[in-house]
MDTraj code that builds the backbone (N, CA, C; nanometers):
import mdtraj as md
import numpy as np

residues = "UNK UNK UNK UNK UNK UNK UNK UNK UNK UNK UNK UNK UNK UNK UNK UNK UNK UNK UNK UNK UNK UNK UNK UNK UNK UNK UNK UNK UNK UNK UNK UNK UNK UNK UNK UNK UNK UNK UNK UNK UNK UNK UNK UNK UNK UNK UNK UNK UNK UNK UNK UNK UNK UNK UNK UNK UNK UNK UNK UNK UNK UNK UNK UNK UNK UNK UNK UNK UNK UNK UNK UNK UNK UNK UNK UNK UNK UNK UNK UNK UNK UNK UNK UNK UNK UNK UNK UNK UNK UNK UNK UNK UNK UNK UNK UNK UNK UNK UNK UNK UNK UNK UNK UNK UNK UNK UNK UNK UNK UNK UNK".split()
xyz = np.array([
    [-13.2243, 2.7202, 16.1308],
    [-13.0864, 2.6778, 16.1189],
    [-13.0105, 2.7047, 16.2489],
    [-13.0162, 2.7979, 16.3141],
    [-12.9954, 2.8990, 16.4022],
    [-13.0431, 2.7003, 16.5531],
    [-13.1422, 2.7093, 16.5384],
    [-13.1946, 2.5580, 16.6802],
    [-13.0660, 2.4279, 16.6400],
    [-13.0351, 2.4544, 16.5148],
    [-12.9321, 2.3565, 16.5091],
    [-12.8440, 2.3003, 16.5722],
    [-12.7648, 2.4391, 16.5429],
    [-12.6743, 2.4303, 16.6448],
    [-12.6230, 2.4222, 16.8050],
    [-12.7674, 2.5010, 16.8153],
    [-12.8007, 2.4971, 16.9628],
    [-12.7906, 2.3534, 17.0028],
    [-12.7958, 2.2397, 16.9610],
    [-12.8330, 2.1089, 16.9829],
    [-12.7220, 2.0390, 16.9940],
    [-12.6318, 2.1039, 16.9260],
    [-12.4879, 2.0332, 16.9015],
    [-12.3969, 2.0070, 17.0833],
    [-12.3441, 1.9264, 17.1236],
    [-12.2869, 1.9358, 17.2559],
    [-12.1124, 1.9411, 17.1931],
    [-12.1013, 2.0896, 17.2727],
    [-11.9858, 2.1042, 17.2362],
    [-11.8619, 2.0281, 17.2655],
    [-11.8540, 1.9325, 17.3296],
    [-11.7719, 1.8006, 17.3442],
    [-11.7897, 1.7285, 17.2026],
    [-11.9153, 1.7115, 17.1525],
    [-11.9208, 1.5989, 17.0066],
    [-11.8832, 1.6712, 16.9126],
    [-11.8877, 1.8156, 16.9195],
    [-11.8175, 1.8814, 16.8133],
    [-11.7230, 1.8831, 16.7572],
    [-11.6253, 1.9321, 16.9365],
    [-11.4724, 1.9138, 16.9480],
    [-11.4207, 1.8073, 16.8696],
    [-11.4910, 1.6446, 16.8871],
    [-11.4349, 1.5251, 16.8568],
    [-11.4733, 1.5086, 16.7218],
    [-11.5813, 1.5749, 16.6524],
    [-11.5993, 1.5553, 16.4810],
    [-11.4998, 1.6585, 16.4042],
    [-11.4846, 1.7521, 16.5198],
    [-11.3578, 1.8372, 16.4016],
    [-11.1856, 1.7654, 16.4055],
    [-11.1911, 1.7463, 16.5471],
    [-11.0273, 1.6605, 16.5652],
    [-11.0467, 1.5511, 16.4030],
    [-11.1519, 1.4418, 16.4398],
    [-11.1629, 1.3347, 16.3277],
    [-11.1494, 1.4158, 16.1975],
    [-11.2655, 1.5069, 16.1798],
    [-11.2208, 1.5460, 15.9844],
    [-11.0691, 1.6080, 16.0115],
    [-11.0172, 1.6691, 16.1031],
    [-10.8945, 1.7174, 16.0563],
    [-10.8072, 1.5950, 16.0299],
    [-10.7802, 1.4573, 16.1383],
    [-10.7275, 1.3818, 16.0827],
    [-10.7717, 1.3202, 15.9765],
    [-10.8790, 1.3142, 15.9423],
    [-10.9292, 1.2281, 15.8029],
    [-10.8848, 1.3145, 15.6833],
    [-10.8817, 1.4443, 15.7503],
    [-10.8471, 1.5624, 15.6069],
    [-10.6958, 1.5210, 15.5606],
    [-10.6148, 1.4907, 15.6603],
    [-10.4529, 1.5167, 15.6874],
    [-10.3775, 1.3685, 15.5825],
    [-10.4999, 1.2690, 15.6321],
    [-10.4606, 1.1364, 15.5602],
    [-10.5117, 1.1534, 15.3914],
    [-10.6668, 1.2033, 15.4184],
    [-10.6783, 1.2380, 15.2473],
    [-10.5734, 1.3148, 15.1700],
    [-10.5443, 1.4100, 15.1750],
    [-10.4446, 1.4901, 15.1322],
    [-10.3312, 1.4676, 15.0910],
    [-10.2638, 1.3275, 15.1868],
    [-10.1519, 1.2802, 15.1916],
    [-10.1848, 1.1289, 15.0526],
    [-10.2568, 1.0646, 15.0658],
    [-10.3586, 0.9878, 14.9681],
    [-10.2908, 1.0891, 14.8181],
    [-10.4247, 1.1767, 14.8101],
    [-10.3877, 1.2311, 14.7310],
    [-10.3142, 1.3158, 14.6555],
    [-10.1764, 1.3437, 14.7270],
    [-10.0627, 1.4026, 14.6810],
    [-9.9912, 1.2882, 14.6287],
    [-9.9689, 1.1917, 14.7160],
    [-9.9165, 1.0313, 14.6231],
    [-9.9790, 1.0032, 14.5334],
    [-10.0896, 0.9823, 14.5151],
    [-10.1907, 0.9819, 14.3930],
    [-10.1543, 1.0420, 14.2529],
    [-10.1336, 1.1928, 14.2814],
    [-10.1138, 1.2520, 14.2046],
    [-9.9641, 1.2338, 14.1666],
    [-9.8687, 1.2402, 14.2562],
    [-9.7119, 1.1667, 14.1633],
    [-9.6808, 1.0950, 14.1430],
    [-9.7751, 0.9951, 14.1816],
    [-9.7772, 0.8816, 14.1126],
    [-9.8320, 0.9065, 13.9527],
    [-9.8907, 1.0040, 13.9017],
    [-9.9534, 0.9923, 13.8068],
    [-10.1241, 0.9205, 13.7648],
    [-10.1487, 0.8952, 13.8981],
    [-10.3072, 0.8278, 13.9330],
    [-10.3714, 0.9504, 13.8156],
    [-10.5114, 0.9122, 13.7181],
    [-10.5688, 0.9920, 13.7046],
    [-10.6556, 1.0786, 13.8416],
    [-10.6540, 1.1922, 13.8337],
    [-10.8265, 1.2039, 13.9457],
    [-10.9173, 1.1602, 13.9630],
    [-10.9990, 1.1083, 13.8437],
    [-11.0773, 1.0225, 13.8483],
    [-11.1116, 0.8968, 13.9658],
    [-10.9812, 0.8955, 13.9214],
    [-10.9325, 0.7067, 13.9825],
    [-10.9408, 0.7181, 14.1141],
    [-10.8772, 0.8096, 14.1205],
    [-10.8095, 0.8021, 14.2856],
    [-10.9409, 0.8482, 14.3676],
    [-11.0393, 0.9173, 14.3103],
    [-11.1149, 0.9640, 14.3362],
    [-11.2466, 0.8606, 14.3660],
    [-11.2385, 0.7662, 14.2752],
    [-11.2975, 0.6320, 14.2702],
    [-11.2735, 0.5860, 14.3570],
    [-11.1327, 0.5450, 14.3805],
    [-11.0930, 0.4610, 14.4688],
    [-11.1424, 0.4665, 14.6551],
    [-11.1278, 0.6055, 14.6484],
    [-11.1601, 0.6435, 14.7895],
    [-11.2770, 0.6579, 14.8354],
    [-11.4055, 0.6486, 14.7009],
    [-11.5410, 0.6024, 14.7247],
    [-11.5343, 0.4451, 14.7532],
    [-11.5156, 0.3695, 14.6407],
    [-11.4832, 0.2129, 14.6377],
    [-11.4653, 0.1319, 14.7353],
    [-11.3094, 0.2085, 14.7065],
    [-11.2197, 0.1153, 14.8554],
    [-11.2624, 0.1250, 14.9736],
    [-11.2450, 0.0132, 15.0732],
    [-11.2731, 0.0721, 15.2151],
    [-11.1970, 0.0683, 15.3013],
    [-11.0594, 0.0322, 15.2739],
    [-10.9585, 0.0529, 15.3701],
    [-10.8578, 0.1486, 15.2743],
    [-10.8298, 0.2397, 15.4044],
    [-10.7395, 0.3387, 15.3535],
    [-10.6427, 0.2724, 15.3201],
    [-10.5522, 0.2033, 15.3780],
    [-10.4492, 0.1629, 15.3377],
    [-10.4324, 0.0513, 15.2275],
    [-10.5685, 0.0365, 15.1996],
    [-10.5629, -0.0542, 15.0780],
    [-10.4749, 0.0295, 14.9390],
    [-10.5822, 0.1534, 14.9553],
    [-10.5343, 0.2597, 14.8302],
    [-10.4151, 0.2911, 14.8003],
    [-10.3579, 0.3035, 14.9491],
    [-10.1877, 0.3397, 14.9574],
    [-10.1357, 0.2293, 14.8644],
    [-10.1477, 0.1423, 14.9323],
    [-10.0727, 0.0075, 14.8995],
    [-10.1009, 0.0080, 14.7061],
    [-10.1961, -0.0151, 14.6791],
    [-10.2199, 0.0160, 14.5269],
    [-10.1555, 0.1094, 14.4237],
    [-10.2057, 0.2325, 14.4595],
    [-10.1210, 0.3615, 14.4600],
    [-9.9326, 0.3340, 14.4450],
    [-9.9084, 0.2770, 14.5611],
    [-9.7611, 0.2610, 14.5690],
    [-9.6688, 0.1507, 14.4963],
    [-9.7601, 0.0303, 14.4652],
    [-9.7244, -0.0861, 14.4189],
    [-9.7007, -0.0704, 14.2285],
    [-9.8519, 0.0045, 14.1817],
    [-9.8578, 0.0638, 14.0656],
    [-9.7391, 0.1730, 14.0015],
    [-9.7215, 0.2572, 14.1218],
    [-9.5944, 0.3201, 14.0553],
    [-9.4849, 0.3022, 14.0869],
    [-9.4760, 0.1706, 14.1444],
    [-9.3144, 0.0996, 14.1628],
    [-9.3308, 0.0249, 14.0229],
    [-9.4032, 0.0454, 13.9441],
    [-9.4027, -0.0869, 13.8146],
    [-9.4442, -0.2292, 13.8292],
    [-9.5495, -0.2457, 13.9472],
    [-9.6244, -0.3309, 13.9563],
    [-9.7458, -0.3523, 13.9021],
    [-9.8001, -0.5377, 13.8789],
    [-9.9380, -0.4839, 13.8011],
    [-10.0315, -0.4664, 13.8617],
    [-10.1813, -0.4597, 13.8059],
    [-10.2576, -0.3880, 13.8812],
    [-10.3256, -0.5385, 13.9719],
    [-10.3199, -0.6306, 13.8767],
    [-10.3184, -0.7662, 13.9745],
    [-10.2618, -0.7762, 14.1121],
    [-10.1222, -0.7275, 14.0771],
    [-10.0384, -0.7648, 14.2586],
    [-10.0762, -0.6623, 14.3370],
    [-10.1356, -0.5157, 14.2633],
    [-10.1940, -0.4327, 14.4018],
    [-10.3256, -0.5019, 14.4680],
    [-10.3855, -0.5302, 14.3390],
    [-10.5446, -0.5487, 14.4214],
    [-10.4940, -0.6822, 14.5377],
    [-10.4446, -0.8075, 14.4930],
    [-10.4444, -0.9170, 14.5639],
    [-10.3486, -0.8898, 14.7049],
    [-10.2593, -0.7917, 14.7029],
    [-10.2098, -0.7116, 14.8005],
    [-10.2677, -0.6183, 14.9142],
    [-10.3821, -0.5796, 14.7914],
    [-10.4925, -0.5194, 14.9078],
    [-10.5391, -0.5858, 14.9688],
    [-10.6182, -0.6851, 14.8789],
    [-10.7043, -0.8093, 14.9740],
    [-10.6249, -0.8947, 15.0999],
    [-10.5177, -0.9130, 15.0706],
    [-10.4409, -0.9784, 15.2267],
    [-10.3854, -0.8575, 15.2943],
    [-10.3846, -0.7461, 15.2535],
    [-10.3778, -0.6326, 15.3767],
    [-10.5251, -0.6481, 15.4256],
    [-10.6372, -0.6164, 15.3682],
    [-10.7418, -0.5896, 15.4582],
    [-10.7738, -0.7947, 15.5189],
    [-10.6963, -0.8486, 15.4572],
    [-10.7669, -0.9927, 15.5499],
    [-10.7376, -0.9446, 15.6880],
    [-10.6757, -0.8467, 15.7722],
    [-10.6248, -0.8425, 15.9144],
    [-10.7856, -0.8063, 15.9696],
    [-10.9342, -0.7591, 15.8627],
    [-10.9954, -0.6924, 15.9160],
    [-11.1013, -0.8272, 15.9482],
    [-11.0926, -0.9569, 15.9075],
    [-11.1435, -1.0681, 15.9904],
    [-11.1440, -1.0810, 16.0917],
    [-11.0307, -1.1080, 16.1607],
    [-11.0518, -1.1540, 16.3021],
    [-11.0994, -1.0165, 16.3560],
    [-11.0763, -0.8656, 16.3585],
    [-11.1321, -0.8028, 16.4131],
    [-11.2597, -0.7722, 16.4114],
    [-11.3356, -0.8254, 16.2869],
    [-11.5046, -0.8090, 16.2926],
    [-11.5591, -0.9227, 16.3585],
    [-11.4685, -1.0509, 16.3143],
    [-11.5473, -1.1250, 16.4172],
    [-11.5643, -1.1253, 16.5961],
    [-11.4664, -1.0554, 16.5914],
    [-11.4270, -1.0645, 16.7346],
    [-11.5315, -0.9614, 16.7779],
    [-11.5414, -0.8300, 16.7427],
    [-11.6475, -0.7681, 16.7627],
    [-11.7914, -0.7427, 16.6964],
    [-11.8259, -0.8790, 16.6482],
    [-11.9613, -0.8851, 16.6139],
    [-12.0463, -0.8883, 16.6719],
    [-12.0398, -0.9978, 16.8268],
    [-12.1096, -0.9785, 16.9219],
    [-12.1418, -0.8631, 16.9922],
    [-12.0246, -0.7982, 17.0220],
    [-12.0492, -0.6665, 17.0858],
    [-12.1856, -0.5236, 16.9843],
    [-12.1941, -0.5724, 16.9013],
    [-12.2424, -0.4898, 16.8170],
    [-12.3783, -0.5272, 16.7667],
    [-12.4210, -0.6424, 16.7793],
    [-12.5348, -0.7269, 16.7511],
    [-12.5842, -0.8746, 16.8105],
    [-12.6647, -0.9135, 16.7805],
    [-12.6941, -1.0387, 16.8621],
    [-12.7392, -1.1514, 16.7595],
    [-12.7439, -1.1154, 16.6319],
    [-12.8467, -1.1548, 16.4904],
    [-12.6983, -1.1747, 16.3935],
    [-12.7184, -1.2646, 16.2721],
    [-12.5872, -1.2481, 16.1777],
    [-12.6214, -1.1116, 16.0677],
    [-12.7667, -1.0928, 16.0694],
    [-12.7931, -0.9503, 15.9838],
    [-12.6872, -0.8362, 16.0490],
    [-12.7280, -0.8237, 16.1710],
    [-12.6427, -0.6852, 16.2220],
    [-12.5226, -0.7225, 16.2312],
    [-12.4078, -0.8400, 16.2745],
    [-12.3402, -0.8823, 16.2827],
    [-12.1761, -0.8202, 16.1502],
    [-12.3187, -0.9182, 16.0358],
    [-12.2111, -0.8729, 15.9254],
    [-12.2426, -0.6979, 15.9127],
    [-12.3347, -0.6265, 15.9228],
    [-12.3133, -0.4916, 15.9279],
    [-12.2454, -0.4310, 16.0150],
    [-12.2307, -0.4963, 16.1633],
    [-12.1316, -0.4296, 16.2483],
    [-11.9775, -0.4500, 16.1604],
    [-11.9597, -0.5716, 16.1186],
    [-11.8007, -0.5949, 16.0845],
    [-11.7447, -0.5269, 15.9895],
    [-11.8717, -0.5059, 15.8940],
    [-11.8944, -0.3798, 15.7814],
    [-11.8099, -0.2558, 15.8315],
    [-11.8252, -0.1815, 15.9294],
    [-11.8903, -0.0722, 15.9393],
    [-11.7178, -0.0507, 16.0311],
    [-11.6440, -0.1802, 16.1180],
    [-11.5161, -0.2141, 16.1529],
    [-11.4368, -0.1432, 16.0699],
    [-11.4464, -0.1911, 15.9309],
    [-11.2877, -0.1636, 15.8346],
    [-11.2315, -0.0224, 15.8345],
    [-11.2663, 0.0856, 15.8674],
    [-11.2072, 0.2288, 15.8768],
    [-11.3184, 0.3155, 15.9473],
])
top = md.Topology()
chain = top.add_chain()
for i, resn in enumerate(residues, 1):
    res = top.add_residue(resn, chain, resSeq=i)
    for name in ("N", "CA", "C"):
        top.add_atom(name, md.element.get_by_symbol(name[0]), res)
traj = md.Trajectory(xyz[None], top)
């Protein structure tokens, strides 16, 4: 366990803890709205496996407990994340040369 770490370059470290702290800072914030909103845990918990844009959830989350239905969040989500088209296509090439890797690069784009 001990060679593990040895392996680690402490520059990639630095930059995986900055990321979980911001990824921690946005989850948290997720799920404090979540929760006054009245989201079960479950759900929200679902959701953030599920979903793949963060801000889809928000948007859901927020739309639902303004007394919206669950129709106008999801279709709300879906034209929030349409912005993530032109950016996968645009960088598909850069990421592959094949439409297999292509659509997995654009995949892999959304958050």
């Amino acid at each position: 366990m001990r060679s593990l770490f040895r392996t680690i370059d402490r520059s990639d470290l630095r930059d995986a803890v900055a990321l979980a702290a911001a990824v921690g800072v946005v989850g948290a914030s997720y799920g404090a709205l979540a929760a006054a909103a009245g989201v079960p845990p479950a759900i929200a918990v679902g959701m953030s496996v599920l979903v793949l844009a963060g801000s889809s959830q928000f948007l859901v989350v927020a739309v639902v407990a303004a007394g919206g239905s669950p129709m106008a969040a999801v279709l709300g989500g879906l034209l929030l994340n349409a912005r993530h088209l032109p950016f996968g296509l645009a960088m598909s090439a850069v990421v592959a040369d094949r439409w297999p890797g292509r659509l997995l690069g654009a995949h892999i784009l959304i958050d």
